[in-house]
C-alpha positions in Angstrom: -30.9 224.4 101.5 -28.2 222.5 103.7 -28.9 222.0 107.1 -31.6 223.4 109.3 -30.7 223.8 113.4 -33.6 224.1 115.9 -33.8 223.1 119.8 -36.2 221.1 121.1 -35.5 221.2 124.9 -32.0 220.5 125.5 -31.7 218.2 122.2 -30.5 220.5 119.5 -32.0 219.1 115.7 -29.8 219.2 112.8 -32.1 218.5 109.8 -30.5 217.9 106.1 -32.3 219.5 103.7 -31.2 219.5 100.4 -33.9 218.0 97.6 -35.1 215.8 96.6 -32.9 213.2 98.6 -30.7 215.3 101.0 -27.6 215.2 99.1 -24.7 215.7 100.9 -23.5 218.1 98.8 -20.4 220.9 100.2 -23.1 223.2 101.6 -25.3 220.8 103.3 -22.3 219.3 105.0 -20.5 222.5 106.2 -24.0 223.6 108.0 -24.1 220.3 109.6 -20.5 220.9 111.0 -21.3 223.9 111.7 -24.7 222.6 113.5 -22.7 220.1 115.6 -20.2 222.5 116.6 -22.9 225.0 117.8 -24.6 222.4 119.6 -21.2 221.5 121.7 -20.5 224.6 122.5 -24.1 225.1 124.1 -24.0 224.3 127.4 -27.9 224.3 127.9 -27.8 221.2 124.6 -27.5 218.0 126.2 -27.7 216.1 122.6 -28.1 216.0 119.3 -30.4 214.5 116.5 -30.0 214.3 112.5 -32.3 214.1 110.4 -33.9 214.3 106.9 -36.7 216.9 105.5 -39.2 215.4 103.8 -39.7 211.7 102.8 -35.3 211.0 103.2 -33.1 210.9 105.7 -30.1 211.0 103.1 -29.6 209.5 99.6 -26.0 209.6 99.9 -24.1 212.2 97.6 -24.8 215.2 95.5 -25.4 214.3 92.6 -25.0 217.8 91.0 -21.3 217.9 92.8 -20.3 214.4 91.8 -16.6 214.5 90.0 -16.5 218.7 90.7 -13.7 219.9 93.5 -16.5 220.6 96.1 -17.3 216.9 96.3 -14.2 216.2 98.1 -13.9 219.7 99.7 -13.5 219.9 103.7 -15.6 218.8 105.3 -15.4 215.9 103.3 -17.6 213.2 104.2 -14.8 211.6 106.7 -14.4 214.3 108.2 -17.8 214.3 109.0 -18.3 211.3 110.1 -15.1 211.9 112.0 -16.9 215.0 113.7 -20.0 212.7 114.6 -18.1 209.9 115.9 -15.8 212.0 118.6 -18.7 214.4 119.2 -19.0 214.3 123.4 -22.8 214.7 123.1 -25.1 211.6 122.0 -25.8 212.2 118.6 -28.8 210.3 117.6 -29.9 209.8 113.6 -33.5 209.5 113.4 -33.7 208.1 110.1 -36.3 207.9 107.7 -37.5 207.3 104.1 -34.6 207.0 102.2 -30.9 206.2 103.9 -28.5 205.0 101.0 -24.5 205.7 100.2 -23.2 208.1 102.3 -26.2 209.0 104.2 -26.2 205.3 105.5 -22.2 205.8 106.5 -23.0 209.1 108.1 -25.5 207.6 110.2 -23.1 204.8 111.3 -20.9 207.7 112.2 -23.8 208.5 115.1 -24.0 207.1 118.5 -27.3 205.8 117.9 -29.8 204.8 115.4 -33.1 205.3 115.8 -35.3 204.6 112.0 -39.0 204.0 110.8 -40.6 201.1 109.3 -40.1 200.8 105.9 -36.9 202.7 105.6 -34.7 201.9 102.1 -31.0 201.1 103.3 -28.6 200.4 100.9 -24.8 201.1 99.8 -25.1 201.6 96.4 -21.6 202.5 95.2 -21.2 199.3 93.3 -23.8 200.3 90.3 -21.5 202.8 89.5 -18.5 200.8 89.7 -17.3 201.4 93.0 -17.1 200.8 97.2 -18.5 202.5 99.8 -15.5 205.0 100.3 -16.6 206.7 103.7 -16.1 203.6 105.9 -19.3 201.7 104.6 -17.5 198.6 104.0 -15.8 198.9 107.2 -18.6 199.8 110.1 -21.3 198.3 108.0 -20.3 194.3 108.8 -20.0 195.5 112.8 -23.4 196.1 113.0 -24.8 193.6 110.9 -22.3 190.8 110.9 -20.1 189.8 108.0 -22.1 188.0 105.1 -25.0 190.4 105.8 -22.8 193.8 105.5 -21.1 191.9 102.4 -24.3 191.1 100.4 -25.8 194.6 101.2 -22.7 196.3 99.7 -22.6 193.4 96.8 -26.0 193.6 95.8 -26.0 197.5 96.1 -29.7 197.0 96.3 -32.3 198.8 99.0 -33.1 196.7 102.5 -36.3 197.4 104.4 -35.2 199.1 107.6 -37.9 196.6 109.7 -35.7 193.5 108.1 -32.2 194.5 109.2 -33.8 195.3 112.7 -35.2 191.6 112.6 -31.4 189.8 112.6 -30.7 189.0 115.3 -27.5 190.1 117.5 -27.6 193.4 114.5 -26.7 196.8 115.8 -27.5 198.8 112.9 -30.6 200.5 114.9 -31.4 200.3 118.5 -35.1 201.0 118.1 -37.5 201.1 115.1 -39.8 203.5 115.6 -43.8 203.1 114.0 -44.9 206.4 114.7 -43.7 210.1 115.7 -39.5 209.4 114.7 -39.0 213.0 115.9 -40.6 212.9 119.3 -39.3 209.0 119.7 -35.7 210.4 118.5 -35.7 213.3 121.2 -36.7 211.7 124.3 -34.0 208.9 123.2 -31.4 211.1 122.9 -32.1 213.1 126.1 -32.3 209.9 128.0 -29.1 208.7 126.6 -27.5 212.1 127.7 -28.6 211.7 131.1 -26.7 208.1 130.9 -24.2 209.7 130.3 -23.4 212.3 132.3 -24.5 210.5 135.2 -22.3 207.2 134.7 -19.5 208.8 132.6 -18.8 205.9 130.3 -18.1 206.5 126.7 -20.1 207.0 124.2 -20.6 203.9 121.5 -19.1 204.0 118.5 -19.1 201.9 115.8 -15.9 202.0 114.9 -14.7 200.3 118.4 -17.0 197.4 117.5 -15.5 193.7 117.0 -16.0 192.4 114.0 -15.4 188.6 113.4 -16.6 185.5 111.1 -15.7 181.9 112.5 -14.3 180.4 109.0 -13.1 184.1 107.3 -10.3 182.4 104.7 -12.5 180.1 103.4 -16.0 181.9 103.4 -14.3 185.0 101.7 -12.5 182.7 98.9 -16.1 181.5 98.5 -17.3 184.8 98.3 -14.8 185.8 96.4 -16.0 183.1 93.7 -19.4 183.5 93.6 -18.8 187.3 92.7 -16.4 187.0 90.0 -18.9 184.6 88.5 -21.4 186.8 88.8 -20.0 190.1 87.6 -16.8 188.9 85.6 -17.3 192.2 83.5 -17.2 194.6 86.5 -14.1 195.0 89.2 -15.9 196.5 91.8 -17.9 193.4 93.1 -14.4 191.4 94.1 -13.3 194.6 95.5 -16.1 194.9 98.2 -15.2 191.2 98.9 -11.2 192.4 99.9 -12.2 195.6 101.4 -15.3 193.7 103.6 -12.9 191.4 104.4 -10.1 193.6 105.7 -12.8 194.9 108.1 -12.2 191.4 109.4 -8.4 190.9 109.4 -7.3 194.5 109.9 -7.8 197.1 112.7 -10.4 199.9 111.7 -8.1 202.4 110.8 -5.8 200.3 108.7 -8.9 198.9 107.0 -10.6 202.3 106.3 -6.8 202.8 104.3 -7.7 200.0 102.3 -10.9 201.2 101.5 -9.9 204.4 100.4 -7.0 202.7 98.3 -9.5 200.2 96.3 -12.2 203.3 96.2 -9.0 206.0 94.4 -7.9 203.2 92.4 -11.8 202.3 91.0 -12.5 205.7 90.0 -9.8 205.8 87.3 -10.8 202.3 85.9 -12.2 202.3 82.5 -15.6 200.5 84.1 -16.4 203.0 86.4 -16.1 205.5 83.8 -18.5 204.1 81.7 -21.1 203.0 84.8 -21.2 207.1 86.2 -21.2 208.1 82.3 -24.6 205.5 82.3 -25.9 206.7 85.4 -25.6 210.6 84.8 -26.9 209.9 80.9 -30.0 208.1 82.3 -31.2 211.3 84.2 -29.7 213.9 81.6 -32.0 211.6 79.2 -35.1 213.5 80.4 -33.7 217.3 80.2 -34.6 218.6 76.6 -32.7 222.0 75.9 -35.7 223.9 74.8 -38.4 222.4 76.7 -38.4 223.8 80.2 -38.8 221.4 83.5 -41.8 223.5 84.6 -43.6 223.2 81.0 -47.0 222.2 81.5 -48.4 218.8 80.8 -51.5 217.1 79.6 -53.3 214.7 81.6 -53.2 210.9 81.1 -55.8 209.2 82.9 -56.8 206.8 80.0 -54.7 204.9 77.1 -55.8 203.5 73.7 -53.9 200.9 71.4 -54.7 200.4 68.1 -53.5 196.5 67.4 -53.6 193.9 69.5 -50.5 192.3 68.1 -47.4 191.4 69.7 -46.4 194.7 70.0 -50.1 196.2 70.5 -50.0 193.8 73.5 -46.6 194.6 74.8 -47.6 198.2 74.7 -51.0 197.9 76.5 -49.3 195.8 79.5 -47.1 199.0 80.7 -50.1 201.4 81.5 -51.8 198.1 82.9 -48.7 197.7 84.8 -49.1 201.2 85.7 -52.6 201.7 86.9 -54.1 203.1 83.7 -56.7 202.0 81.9 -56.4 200.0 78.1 -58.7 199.9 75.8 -56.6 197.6 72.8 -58.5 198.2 69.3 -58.4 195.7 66.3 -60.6 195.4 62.9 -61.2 191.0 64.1 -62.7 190.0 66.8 -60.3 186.9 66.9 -57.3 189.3 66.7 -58.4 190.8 70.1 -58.8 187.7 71.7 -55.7 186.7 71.1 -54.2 189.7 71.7 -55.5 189.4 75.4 -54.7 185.8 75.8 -51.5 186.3 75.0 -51.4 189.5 77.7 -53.1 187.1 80.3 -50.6 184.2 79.6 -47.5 186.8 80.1 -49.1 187.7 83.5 -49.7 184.1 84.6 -46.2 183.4 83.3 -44.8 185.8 86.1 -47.5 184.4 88.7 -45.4 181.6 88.2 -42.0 182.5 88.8 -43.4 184.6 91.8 -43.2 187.6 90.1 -46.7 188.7 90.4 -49.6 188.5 92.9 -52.9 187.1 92.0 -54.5 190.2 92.7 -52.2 192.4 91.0 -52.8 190.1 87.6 -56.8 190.5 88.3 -56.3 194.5 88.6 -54.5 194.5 85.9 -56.9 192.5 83.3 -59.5 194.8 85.2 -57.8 197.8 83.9 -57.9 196.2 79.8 -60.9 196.6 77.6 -61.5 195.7 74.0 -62.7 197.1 71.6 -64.2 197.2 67.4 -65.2 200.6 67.2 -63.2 204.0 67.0 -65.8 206.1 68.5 -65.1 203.4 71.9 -62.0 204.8 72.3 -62.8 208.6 71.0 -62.2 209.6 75.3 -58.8 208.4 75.5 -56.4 211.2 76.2 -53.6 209.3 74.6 -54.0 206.6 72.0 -50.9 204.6 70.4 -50.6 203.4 66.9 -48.8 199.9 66.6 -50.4 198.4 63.4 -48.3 197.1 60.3 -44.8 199.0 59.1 -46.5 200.7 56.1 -47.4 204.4 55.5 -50.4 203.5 53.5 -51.8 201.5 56.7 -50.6 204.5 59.4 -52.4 207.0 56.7 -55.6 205.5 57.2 -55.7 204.7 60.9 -54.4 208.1 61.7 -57.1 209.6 59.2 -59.8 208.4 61.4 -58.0 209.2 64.6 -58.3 212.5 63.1 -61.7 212.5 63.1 -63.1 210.4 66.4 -60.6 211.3 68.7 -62.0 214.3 71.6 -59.3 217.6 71.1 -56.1 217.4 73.3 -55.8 213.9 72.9 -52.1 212.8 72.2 -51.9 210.9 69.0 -48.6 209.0 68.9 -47.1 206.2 66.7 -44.8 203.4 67.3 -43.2 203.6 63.9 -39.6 201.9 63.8 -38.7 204.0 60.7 -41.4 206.2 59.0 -41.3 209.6 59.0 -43.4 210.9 61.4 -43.7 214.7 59.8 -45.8 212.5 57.1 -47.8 210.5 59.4 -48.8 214.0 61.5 -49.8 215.8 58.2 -52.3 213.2 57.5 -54.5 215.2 60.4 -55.5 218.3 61.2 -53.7 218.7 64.6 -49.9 218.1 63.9 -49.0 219.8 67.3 -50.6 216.8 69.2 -48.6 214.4 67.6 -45.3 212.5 68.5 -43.7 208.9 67.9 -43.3 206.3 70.9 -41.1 203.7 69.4 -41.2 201.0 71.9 -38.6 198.3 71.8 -40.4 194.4 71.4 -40.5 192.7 73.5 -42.6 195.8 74.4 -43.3 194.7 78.3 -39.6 194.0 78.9 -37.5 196.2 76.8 -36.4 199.4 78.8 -35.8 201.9 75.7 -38.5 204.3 74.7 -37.7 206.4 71.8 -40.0 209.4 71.7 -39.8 211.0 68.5 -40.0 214.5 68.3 -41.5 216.0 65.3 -41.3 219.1 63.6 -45.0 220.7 65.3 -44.8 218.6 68.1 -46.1 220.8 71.1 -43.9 221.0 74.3 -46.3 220.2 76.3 -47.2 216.9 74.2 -43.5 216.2 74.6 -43.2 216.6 78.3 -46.0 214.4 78.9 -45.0 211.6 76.9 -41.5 212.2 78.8 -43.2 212.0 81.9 -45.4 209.5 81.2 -42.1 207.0 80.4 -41.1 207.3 83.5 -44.3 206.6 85.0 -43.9 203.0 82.8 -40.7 202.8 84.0 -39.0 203.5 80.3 -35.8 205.2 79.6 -36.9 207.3 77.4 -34.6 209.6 75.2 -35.4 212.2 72.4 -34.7 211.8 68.7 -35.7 214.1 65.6 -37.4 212.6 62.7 -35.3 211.0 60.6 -34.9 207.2 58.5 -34.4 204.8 61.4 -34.2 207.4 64.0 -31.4 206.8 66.4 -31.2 203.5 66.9 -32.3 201.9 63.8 -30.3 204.6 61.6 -27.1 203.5 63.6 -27.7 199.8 63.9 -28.0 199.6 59.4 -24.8 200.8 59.3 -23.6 198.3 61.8 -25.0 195.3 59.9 -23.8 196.4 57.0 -20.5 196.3 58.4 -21.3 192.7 59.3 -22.5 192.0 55.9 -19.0 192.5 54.0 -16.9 190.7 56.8 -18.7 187.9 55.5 -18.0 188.5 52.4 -14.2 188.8 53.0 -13.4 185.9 55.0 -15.6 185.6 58.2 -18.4 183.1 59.3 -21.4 184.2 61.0 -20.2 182.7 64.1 -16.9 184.0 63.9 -18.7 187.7 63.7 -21.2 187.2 66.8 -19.0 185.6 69.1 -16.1 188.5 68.4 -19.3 190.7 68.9 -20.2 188.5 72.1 -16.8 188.7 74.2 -16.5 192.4 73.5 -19.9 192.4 75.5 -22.5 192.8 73.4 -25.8 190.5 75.0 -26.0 189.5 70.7 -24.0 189.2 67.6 -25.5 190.5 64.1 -26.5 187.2 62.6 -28.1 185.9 66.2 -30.5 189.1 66.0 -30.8 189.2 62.9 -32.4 185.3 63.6 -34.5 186.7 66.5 -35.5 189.5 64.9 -36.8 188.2 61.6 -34.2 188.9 58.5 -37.3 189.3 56.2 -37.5 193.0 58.5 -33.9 193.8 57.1 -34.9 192.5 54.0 -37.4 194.7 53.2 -36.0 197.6 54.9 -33.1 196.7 51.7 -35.5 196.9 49.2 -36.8 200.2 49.9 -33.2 201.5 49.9 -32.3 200.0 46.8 -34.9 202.2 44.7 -34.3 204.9 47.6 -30.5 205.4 48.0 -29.2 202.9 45.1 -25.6 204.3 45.8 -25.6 202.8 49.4 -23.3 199.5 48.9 -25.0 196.0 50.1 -23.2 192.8 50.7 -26.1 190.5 48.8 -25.3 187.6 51.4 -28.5 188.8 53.4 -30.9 188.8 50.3 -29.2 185.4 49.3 -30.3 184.1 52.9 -34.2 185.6 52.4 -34.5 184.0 49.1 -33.7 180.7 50.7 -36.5 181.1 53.3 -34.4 181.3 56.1 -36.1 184.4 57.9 -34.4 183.1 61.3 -36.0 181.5 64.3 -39.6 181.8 63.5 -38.9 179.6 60.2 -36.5 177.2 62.2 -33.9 178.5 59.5 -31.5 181.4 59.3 -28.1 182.6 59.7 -28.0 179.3 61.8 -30.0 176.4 62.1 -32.7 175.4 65.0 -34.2 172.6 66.3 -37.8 172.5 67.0 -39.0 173.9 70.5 -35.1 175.5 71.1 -33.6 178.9 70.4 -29.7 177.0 70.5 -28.0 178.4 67.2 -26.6 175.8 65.7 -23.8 177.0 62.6 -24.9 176.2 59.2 -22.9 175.0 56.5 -25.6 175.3 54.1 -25.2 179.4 55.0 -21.3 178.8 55.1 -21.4 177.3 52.0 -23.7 180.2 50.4 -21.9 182.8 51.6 -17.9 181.1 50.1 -19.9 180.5 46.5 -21.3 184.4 47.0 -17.8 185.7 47.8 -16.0 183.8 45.2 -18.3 185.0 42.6 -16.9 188.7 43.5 -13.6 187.2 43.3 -12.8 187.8 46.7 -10.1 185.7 47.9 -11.1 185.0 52.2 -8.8 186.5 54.8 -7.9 185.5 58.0 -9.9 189.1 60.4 -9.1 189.3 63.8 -11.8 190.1 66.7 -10.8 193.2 67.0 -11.0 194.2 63.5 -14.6 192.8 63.6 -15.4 194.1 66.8 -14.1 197.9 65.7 -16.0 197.9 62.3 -18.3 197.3 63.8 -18.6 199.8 66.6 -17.1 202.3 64.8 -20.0 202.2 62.5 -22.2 202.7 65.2 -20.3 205.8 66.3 -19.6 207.7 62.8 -23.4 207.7 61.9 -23.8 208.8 65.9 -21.9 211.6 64.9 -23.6 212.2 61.8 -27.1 212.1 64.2 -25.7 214.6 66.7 -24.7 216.9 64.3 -28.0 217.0 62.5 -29.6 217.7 65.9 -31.6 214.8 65.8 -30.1 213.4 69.2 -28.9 216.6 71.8 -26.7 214.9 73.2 -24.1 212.1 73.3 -25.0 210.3 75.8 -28.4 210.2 74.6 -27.2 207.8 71.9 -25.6 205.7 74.5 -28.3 205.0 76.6 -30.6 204.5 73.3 -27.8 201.2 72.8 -27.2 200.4 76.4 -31.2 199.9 77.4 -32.1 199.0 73.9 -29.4 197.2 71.8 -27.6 195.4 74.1 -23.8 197.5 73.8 -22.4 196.0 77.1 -23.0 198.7 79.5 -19.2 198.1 80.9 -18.0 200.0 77.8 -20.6 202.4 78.6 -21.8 202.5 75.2 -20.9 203.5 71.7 -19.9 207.2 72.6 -18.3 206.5 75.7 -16.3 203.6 74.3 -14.9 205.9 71.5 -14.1 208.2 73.8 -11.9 205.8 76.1 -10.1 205.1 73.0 -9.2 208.3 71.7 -11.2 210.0 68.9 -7.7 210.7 67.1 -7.0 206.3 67.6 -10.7 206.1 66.1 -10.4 208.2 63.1 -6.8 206.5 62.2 -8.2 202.9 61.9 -11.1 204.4 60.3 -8.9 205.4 57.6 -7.5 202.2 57.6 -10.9 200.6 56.9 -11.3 203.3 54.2 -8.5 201.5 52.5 -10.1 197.9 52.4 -11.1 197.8 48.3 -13.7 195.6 49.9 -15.5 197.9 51.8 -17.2 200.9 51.6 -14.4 203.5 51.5 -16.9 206.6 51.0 -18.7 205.4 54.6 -15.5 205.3 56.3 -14.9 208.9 55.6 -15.1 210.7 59.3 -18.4 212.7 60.3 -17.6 216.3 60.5 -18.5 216.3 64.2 -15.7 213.2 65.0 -13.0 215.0 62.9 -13.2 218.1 64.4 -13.3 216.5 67.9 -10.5 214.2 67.4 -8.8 217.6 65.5 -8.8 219.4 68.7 -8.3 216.6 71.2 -11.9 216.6 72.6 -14.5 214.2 73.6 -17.8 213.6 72.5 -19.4 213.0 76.3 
């Protein structure tokens, strides 16, 4: 771990070695000083070459380091580059694999730049709400010109090494190199170290570089434009734009100031915060505490979906997308049919826009295979349930599961709300069971809720964990409970919504509060999408369930109506044949005044941030409720659940973070506040144990 020396000839070879990505965490860097120093003082080395082990040169950071004092500890990664940059031996980065963040800025600290085809490239600061902050935005645009540098630190997003080395006039790499980097790196660097020695002129750096645009005021106010458009939520876009362009106005050291000013002053904003908190929750998603990295897993070589509806289908397409086999079960031939037309029509939809190749889509639908039968799919090692919401239906499909499928085979269901305990004790092999609640649309939706039950085997979990990555999911862990995480939270949330209207507000009013605060939907425009007969009858069975839980009726009013939402042109708003525009109602408007006025309610004037905080503080009291019956681990489980599956605007970072920012103690006060409104429910309002205590003893949840 760090940084490997060995001499080849008179080149000595510095390789980075810190998996998976060659972090540059405090160790790795001080044995690369260390390496460089060694080399210098060697007067039999003539040169030096970095590298990467394995399949990256440098992925930038450590990761495991990020916010702790050893991340900034000396050497930093300025001094570093520093080191590099004044070294009097050519130092050459041979560069492969991966070369993003600050293992792209180290290499522009080298002489030279050797890389190999296919090499990702990218300054990626900006997806966690910040700038290149070790000279990236400054040595980048001298080697690839200004609007290049700019869109590669705008973007964030990963450049084939062979493409960069295509522009022309680009200094970013003097040779690309298809085979052999190592060999092609040494004899590179010794000839360059013959150079010079024998002519004595100084070694290239970047930083000595001209940098220039023709028509800077005016392409930089465009730039400048086009970003804010683009990323009004997020400060860190316009930033690169002022610190790209004071590469351009100012001389290198003064601009690498100004790039360490707008990089300090980033960190603290409350965006930032909640992009690392996103980033770091995504990959603590997959760490369960009582499941081990190392714990075996199952195979997966072949899938099976019982139902070929919408969300049967939606399901099937991500192992197709991945390279596994389908075989989609229904009880009607004309069920399946549509059920693949309908997967073949989402495929040519993306030939369309480009998005897919023609013989991608024809490996795909060479993957899927239909069937009648049970005993067709009886070899699958991992067959999904997705039939109708009812336990009497799940009872009998996972009866006969029971029965065909071969031993070891994961059974799993894509319940939304059942309790899976129940469904697993309707077979004889509990331990092989688990929920996968996918997200519709099924294909697009990111979130995976895998739902742990209470025989679940480890190893069943691990492989479902691992097997959401391999569909590219964010999958997160949640114990069996009504509603899970998500849906448990999001109730309480539209409950909320339910006796705003009551008091005063108008479905619009609600969902465009909702709307600026971030959220990608309001309530009443889900609610629409979603199909308010789901709510409906979700009511119904908590009526006779829970008959002390408190209901504003304006929902059930809306049902009996007809108005289930888009797919009856008629909901919380009104729609026009062929569009999905929500145009406002006063037939609900009107509904909803007679409804109130029958409670003798007299309507008040709410502001948006009463709505808003209602409304996300009922997300975050029932999250605290779910954390403290274990059936999330973490907190920042919960967020990513809303972030990548309910749409909280991922600048707030979710509904944990958010609270946090605030101040639990600010958050409990206005709770009690709401407590007070005769017109809500006072008995909801009352903190979770887990909040009080936190907000008690000045702590966070994340």
């Amino acid at each position: 771990m760090g940084a490997q020396y060995e001499v080849r000839g008179n080149v000595a070879v510095l390789t980075l070695d810190n998996p998976p990505v060659n972090g540059l965490g405090y160790d790795t860097r001080v044995q690369l000083a260390q390496g460089v120093d060694r080399a210098v003082a060697d007067a039999a080395i003539a040169a030096i070459v970095i590298t990467g082990a394995g399949r990256a040169f440098s992925g930038g950071a450590d990761i495991k380091e990020f916010g702790s004092p050893k991340a900034i500890a000396e050497p930093n990664l300025l001094s570093l580059i520093r080191l590099l940059e004044n070294c009097p031996k050519p130092v050459v980065a041979a560069i492969n694999g991966v070369c993003m963040g600050g293992g792209l800025e180290l290499s522009l600290g080298c002489h030279y730049r050797l890389a190999a085809p296919g090499v990702d490239v990218a300054l990626p600061e900006v997806k966690i709400g910040l700038i290149p902050g070790a000279g990236g935005t400054q040595r980048l645009p001298r080697v690839l010109g200004v609007e290049t540098a700019l869109n590669i630190i705008v973007s964030g997003d990963p450049v084939k090494s062979e493409l960069l080395a295509s522009l022309p006039g680009q200094k970013l790499f003097d040779q690309i190199v298809p085979e052999d980097l190592m060999g092609a790196a040494c004899a590179f660097a010794a000839v360059k170290a013959a150079e010079h020695q024998s002519h004595g002129t100084p070694l290239p750096r970047v930083r000595d570089m001209k940098v220039q645009h023709e028509n800077a005021d005016a392409y930089f106010a465009f730039a400048r434009n086009m970003v804010k458009g683009m990323a009004k939520n997020f400060p860190a876009p316009a930033k690169c734009v002022d610190a790209v362009e004071a590469s351009v106005k100012q001389k290198f050291d003064e601009g690498m100031v100004t790039e360490r000013e707008i990089f300090i002053a980033l960190m603290m904003t409350p965006e930032c915060k909640a992009l690392r908190h996103a980033f770091f929750g995504e990959r603590a998603a997959s760490k369960i505490p009582d499941v081990p990295e190392d714990t075996p897993q199952r195979k997966i070589n072949k899938v099976a979906v019982i139902g070929a509806g919408t969300m049967g289908g939606g399901i099937s397409m991500n192992f197709l997308n991945a390279g596994l086999p389908v075989t989609m079960l229904e009880m009607k031939q004309e069920a399946l049919d549509r059920g693949v037309a309908t997967i073949r029509k989402n495929y040519e939809s993306q030939l369309k826009k480009g998005k897919l190749k023609q013989d991608k889509l024809d490996a795909r639908m060479a993957l899927l295979s239909t069937t009648l039968n049970y005993s067709d799919i009886a070899d699958a090692d991992l067959v999904i349930e997705a039939v109708f919401e009812e336990m009497g239906v799940k009872e009998k499909v996972f009866k006969t599961l029971d029965e065909v499928m071969k031993p070891g085979a994961i059974l799993a269901s894509n319940t939304s709300t059942l309790d899976v305990n129940q469904i697993a004790s309707f077979t004889q092999r509990p331990q092989d069971l688990i929920g996968t609640h996918f997200f519709s649309p099924a294909n697009v939706m990111k979130l995976l809720e895998v739902v742990r039950g209470e025989k679940t085997g480890k190893d069943v979990l691990a492989t479902v964990m691992a097997l959401g990555k391999k569909i590219r999911k964010t999958s997160v862990v949640s114990g069996v409970c009504d509603g899970f995480i998500g849906n448990r939270m999001i109730e309480q949330y539209s409950r909320q919504a339910g006796f705003l209207l009551e008091e005063g507000c108008t479905p619009v009013q609600v969902d465009k509060a909702v709307e600026k605060f971030g959220f990608a939907m309001g309530p009443f425009r889900m609610g629409d999408l979603a199909g308010n007969d789901i709510g409906w009858a979700i009511r119904k069975r908590r009526y006779q369930e829970k008959p002390h839980m408190r209901y504003s009726k304006t929902a059930d009013l809306l049902c009996e109506l007809g108005r289930y939402g888009q797919k009856t042109a008629a909901g919380w708003y009104d729609y026009q044949a062929g569009k999905r525009d929500a145009i406002p109602s006063k037939l609900v408007e009107e509904m909803i005044a007679k409804h109130s006025a029958s409670l003798g309610i007299t309507p008040r004037k709410i502001s948006d941030e009463e709505i808003v905080h209602r409304l996300v503080y009922s997300l975050v009291n029932e999250a605290a409720k779910i954390l403290e019956e274990g059936i999330a681990s973490k907190a920042s489980d919960i967020d990513m659940v809303y972030l990548t599956g309910y749409g909280f605007p991922l600048h707030r970072g979710g509904p944990m973070c958010y609270a946090d920012q605030q101040g639990l103690f600010n958050v409990v006060q206005t709770m009690k506040k709401f407590a007070a409104n005769p017109h809500d429910d006072a008995s909801f309002w009352q903190p979770a144990p887990l909040l009080a205590k936190l907000a008690a003893e000045g702590k966070t949840f994340t």
